[in-house]
C-alpha positions as CSV (number, residue, x, y, z in Angstrom):
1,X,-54.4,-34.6,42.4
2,X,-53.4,-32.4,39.7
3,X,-49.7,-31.4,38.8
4,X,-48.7,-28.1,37.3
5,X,-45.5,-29.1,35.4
6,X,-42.6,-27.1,32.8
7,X,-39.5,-25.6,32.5
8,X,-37.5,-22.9,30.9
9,X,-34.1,-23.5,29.1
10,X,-32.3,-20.5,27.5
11,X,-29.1,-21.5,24.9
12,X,-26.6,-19.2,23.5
13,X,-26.4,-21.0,20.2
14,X,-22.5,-20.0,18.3
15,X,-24.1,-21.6,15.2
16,X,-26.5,-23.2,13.6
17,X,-27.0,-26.4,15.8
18,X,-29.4,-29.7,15.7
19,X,-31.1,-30.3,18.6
20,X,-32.7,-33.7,20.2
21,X,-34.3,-32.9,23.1
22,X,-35.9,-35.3,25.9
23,X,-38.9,-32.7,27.5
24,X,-42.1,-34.3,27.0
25,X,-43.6,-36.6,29.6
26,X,-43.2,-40.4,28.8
27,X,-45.5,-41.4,26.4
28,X,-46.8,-44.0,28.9
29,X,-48.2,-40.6,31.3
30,X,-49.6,-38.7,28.2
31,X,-53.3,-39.7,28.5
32,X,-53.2,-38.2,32.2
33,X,-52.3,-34.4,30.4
34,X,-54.6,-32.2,31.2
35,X,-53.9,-29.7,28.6
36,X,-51.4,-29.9,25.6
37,X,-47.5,-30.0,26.9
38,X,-46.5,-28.2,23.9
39,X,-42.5,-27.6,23.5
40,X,-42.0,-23.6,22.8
41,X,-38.8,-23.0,20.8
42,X,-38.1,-19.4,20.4
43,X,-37.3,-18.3,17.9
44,X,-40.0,-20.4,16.3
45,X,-38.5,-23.2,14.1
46,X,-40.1,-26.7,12.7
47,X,-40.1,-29.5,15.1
48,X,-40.1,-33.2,14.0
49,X,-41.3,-35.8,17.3
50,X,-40.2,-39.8,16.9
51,X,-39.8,-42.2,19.7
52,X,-36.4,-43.6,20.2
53,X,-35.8,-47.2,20.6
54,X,-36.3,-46.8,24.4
55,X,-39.9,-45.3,23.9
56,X,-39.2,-42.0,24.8
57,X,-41.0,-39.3,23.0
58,X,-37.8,-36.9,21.2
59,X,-38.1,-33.6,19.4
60,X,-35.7,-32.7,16.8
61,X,-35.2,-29.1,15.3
62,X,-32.1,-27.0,14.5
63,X,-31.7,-23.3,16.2
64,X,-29.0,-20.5,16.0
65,X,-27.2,-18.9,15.8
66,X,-28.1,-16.8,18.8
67,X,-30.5,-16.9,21.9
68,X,-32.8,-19.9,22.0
69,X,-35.4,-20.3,24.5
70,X,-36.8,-23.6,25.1
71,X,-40.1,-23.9,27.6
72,X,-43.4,-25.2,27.5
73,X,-45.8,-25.4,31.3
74,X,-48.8,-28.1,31.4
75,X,-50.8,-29.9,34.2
76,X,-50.8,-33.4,34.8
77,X,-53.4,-35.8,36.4
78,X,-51.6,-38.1,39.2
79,X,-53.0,-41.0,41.4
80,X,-51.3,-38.8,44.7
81,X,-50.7,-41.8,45.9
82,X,-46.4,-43.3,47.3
83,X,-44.6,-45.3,45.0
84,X,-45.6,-48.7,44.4
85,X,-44.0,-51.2,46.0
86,X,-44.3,-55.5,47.0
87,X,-41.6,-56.6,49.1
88,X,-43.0,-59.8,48.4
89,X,-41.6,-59.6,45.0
90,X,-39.0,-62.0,43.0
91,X,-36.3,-61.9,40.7
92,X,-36.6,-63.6,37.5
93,X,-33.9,-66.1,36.4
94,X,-31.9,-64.9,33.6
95,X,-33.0,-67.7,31.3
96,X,-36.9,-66.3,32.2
97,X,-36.4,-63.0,31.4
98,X,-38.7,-61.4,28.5
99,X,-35.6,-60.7,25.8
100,X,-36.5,-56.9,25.7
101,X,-35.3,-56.9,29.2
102,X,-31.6,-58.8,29.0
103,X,-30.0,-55.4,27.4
104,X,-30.3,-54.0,31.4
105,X,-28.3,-56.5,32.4
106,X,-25.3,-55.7,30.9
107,X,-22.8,-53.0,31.3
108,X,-23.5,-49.5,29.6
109,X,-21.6,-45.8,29.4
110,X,-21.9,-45.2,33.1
111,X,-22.5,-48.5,34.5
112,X,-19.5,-51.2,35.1
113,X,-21.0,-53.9,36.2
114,X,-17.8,-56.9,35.4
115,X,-16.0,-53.9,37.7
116,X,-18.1,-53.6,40.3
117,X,-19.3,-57.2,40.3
118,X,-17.2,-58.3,43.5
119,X,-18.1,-55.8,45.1
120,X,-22.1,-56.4,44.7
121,X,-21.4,-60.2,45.9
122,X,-19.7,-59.4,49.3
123,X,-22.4,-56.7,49.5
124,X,-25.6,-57.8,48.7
125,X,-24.9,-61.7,47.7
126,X,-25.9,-63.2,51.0
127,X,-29.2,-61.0,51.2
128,X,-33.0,-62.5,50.6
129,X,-33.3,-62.6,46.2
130,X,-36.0,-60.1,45.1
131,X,-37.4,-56.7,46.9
132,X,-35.3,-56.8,50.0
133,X,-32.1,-56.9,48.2
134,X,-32.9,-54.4,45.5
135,X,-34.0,-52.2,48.9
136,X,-30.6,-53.2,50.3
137,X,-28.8,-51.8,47.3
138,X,-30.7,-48.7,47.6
139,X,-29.9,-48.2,51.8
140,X,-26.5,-49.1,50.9
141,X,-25.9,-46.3,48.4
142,X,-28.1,-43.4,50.1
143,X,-26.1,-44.0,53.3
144,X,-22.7,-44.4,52.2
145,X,-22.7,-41.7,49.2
146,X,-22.8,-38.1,49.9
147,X,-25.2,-36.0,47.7
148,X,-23.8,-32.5,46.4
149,X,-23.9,-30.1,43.4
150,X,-20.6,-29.5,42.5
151,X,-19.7,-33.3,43.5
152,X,-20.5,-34.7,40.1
153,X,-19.2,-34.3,36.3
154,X,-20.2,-35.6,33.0
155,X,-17.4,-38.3,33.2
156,X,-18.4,-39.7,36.3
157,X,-19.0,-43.5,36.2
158,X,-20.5,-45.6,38.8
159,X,-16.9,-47.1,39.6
160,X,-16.0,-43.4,40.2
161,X,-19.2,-42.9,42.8
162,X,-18.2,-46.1,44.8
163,X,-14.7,-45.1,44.9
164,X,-15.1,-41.2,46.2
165,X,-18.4,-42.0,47.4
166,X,-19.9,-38.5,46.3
167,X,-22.5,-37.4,43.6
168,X,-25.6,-35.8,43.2
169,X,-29.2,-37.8,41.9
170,X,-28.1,-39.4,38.7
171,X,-24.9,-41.1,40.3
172,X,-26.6,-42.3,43.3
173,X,-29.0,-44.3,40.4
174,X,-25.9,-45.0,38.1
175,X,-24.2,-47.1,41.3
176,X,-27.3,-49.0,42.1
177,X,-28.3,-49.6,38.5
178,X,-25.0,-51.1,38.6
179,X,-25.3,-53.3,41.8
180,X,-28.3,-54.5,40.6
181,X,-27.3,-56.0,36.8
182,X,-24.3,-57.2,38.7
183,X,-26.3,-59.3,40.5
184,X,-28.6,-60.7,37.3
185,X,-31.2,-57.8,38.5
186,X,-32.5,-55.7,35.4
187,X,-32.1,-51.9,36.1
188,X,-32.7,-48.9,34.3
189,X,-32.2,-45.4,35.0
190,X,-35.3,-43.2,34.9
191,X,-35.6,-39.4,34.7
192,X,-38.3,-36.9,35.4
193,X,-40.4,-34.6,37.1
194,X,-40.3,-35.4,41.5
195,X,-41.6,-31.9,43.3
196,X,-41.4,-31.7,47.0
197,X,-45.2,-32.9,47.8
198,X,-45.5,-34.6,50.7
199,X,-41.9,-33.8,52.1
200,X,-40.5,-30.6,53.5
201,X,-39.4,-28.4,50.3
202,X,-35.8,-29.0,49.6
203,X,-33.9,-25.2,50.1
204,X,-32.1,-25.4,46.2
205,X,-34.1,-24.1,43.3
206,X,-36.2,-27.3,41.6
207,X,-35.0,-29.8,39.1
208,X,-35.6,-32.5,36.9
209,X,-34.7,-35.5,39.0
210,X,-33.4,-39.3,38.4
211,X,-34.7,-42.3,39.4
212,X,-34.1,-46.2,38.8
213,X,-36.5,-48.9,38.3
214,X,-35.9,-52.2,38.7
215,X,-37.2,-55.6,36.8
216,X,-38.9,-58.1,39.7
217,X,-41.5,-60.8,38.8
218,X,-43.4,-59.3,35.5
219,X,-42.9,-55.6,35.5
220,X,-40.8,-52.7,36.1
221,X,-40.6,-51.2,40.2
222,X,-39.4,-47.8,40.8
223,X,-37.0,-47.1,43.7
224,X,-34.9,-44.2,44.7
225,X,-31.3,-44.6,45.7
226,X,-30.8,-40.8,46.2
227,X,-33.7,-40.2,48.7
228,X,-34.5,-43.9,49.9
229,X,-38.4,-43.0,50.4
230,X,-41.2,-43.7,48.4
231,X,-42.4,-40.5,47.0
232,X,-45.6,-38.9,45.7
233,X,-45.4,-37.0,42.3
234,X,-43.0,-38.7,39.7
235,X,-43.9,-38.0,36.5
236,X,-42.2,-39.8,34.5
237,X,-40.0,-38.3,30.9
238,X,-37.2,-40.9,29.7
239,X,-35.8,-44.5,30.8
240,X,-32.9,-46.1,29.5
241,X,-29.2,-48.2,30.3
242,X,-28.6,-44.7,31.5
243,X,-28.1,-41.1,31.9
244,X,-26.3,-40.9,28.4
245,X,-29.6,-42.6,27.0
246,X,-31.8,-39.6,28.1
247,X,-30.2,-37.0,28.4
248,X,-33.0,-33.9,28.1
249,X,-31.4,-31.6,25.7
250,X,-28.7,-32.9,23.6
251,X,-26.8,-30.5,21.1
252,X,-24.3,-31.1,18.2
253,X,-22.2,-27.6,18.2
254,X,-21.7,-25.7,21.0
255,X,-25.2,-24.4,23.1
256,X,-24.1,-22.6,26.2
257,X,-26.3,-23.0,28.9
258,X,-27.6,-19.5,30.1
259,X,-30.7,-20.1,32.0
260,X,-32.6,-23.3,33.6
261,X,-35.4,-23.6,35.6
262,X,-38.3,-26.1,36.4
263,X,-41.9,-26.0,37.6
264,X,-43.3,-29.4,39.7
265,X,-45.9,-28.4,42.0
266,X,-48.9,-29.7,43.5
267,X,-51.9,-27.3,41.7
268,X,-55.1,-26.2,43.6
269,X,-57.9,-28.2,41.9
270,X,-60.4,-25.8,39.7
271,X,-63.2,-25.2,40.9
272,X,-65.3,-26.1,37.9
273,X,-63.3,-29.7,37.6
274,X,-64.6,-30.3,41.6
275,X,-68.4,-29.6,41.0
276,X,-68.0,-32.0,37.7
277,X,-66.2,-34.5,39.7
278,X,-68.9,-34.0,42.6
279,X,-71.6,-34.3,40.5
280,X,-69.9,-37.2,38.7
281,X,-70.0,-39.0,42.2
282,X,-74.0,-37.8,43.0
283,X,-72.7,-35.8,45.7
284,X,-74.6,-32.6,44.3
């Protein structure tokens, strides 16, 4: 299936400000691109890309003062297939772990884990190591906390969601991300692109949304604390220990945010890529 992707960001800049900004796809998507994702800054300034020492790909440019207008609409090649998932799956003792992995076991901006670590015991300590109690953690948090815009602020720490028990995406992740290193799991928080395909369309305007994936055998599993359900469509921009590590659009001076809107939907197949792929197949 083919997803049309973007987004549109206007700033009112007071001064001149530097930018880092978090908008491309993950470099590990970028051969499925089926056209350039090209970052538009208006008005037109130099852009210098790096990757950080996550592996996200970051742009950097300075803007303002003024307007500033940040957008950029591509397509995307996906499997169309649900998350991945194995409930046969392990954890891997501490000792085993590949080092690259240990620093998501350990507490980070909005994760507490030495805070929330009794709490994970009497949770989740007597369930099955591996899939089911990662899944556990997941059930736990989409039942118990209550999803809201307006519930959340940039403060708000796991050990604040477990306490008042509301949030919106990111803070359902942030808890379980928490549960999970608490309990020698790695977990890292994900963001992205997740468009309603294959699920009723959700009545708020779209967003970028936040995942978590977590570290079981000899690779990286996503799951979903906020919806609980595998999903079809995530296209992934930015992991890291958490939401401070990828945040999208990061400014040093003020930037007041003035307009922000996304685009993840499914796109109708041209025409011209269907007789390719047909003939590819020897169907015509």
């Amino acid at each position: 299936m083919q997803i049309r992707l973007g987004y549109h960001l206007e700033f009112e800049l007071a001064g001149v400000t530097p930018f880092i900004t978090l908008l491309n796809v993950h470099p590990t998507r970028e051969l499925d691109l089926l056209q350039p994702e090209i970052l538009r800054v208006i008005p037109d300034t130099p852009i210098h890309y790096y990757l950080d020492v996550f592996g996200n790909r970051c742009a950097r440019f300075t803007a303002g003062p003024g307007t500033l207008v940040l957008q950029s609409e591509s397509a995307i090649r996906d499997s169309g297939e649900l998350d991945r998932e194995d409930p046969q799956t392990r954890e891997v003792p501490v000792q085993d772990l590949p080092d690259e992995v240990l620093q998501f076991l350990l507490a980070s901006r909005y994760c507490e884990v030495d805070a929330l670590s009794p709490a994970a015991v009497e949770l989740f300590g007597g369930i099955t190591p591996g899939w089911s109690r990662v899944q556990a953690i997941c059930a736990w948090v989409h039942d118990k906390v209550r999803f809201g815009y307006g519930l959340s602020r940039p403060t708000k720490t796991a050990l604040d969601v477990y306490t008042e028990r509301t949030g919106v995406c990111r803070d359902f992740q942030h808890l379980a991300i928490t549960f999970c290193r608490a309990l020698n799991i790695p977990a890292r928080y994900a963001t992205g692109y997740l468009g309603d395909i294959g699920v009723p369309p959700a009545p708020t305007p779209m967003d970028f949304s936040a995942w978590f994936e977590a570290y079981l055998e000899d690779r990286w599993w996503t799951f979903d604390a906020r919806h609980n359900a595998r999903r079809i469509g995530r296209i992934l921009m930015a992991t890291g220990r958490d939401a401070a590590d990828v945040a999208l659009t990061t400014s040093f001076g003020t930037a007041e945010l003035k307009h922000f809107s996304v685009i993840t939907e499914e796109q109708a197949q041209p025409m011209a890529q269907v007789m390719h792929d047909e003939a590819a197949a020897g169907r015509v």
